[in-house]
C-alpha positions as CSV (number, residue, x, y, z in Angstrom):
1,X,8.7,-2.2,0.1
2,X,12.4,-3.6,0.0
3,X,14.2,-3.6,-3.3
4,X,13.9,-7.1,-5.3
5,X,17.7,-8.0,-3.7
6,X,15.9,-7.7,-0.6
7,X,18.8,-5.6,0.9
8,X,18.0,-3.2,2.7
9,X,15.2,-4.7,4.3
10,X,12.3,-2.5,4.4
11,X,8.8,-2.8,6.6
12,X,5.6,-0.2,6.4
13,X,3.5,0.2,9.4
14,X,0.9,2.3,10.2
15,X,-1.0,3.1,13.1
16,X,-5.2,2.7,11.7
17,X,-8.3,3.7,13.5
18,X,-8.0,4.1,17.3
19,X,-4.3,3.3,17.2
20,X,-4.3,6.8,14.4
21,X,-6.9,8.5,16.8
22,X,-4.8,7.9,19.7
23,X,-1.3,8.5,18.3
24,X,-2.1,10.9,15.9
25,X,-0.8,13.7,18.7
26,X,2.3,12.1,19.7
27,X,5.7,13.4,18.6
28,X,7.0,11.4,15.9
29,X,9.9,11.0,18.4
30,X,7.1,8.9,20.5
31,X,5.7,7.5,17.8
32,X,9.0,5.7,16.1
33,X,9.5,4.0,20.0
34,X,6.1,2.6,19.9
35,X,6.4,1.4,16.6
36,X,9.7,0.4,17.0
37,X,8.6,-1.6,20.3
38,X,6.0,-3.7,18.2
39,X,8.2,-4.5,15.7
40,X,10.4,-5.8,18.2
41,X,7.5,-7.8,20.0
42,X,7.1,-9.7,16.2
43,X,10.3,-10.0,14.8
44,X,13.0,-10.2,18.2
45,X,15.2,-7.7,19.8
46,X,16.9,-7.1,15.6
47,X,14.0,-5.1,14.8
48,X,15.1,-2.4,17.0
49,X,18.0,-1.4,15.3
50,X,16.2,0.5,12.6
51,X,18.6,2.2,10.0
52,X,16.0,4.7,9.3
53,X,12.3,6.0,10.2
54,X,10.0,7.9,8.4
55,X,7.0,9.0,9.8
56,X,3.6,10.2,7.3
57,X,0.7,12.0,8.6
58,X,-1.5,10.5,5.8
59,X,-4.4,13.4,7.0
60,X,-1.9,16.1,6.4
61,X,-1.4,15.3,2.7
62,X,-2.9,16.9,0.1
63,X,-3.9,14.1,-2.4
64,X,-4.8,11.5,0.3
65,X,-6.7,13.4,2.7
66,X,-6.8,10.7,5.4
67,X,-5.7,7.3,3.9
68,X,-2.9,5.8,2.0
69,X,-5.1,3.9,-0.7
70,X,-9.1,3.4,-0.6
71,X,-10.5,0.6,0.4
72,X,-13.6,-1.5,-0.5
73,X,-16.4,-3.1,1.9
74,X,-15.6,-6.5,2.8
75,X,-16.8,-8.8,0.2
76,X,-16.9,-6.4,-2.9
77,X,-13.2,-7.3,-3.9
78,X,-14.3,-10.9,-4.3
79,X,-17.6,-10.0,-5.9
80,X,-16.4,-7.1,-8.0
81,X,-12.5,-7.3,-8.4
82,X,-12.5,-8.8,-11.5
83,X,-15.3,-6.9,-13.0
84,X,-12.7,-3.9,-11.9
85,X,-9.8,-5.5,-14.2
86,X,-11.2,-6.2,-17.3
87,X,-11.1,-3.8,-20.3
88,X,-14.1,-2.9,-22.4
89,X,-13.1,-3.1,-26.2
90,X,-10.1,-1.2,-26.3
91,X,-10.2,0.5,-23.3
92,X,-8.0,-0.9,-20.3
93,X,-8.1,0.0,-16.8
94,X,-5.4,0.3,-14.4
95,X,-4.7,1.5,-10.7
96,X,-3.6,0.4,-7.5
97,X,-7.3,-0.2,-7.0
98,X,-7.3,-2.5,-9.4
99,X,-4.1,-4.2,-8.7
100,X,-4.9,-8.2,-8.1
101,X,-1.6,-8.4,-6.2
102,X,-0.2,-5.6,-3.9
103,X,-3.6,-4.0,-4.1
104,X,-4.1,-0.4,-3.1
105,X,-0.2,0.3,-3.4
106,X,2.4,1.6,-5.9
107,X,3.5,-1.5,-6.7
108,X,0.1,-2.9,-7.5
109,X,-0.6,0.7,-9.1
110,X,2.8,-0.7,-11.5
111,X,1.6,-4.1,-11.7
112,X,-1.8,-3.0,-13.2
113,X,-0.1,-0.5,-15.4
114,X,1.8,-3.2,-16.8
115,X,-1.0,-6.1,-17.5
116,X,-3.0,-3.3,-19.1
117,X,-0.7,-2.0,-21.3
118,X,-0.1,-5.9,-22.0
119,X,-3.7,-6.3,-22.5
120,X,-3.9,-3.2,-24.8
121,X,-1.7,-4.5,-27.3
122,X,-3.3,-7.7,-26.9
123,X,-6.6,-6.2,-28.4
124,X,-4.6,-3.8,-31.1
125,X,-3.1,-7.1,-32.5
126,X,-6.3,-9.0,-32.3
């Protein structure tokens, strides 16, 4: 999530499953210490002096509903992935689902964009 200089820094955590369950009902006041704590536990006592926290409540969204990007069963990404990626005749796909890299995520949603629209011209020339 950081800019490609790198500065500022930015990290993404999310609380998932029992953590989401259990958490979900905190302030966000209590949930930006607890994240704030682990971040500290893996990256040392510098990770606690966060410029800036925002808090999502994915459930509360209207186009997620729950989640911030869908996720396959374990194994289909290997067997299916690139089934997902490649274009039939002219037609290209792209989403974050789709995304080899960065999968399931804006950036991987860009990525995608950007080989199919690659791709597309690719099979208008040929």
């Amino acid at each position: 999530n950081s800019p490609p200089s790198g500065h500022p820094g930015v990290l993404a955590a999310f609380f998932e499953a029992r953590a989401a369950r259990r958490y979900g009902g905190a302030s966000v006041d209590e949930r930006r210490r607890i994240t704030l704590e682990c971040l500290e536990r893996f990256f040392g006592p510098r990770a606690a002096a966060c410029v800036r926290y925002v808090d999502v409540d994915w459930s509360a969204e209207e186009w997620t509903r729950g989640c911030y990007f869908g996720q396959m069963a374990p194994g289909s990404w290997i067997e299916y992935g690139p089934a997902l990626r490649q274009g039939v005749g002219r037609i290209q796909w792209a989403g974050a689902e789709r995304a080899p890299m960065w999968n399931g995520y804006m950036e991987g949603a860009v990525r995608s964009g950007e080989q199919a629209a690659a791709d597309a011209v690719k099979a208008l020339d040929g």
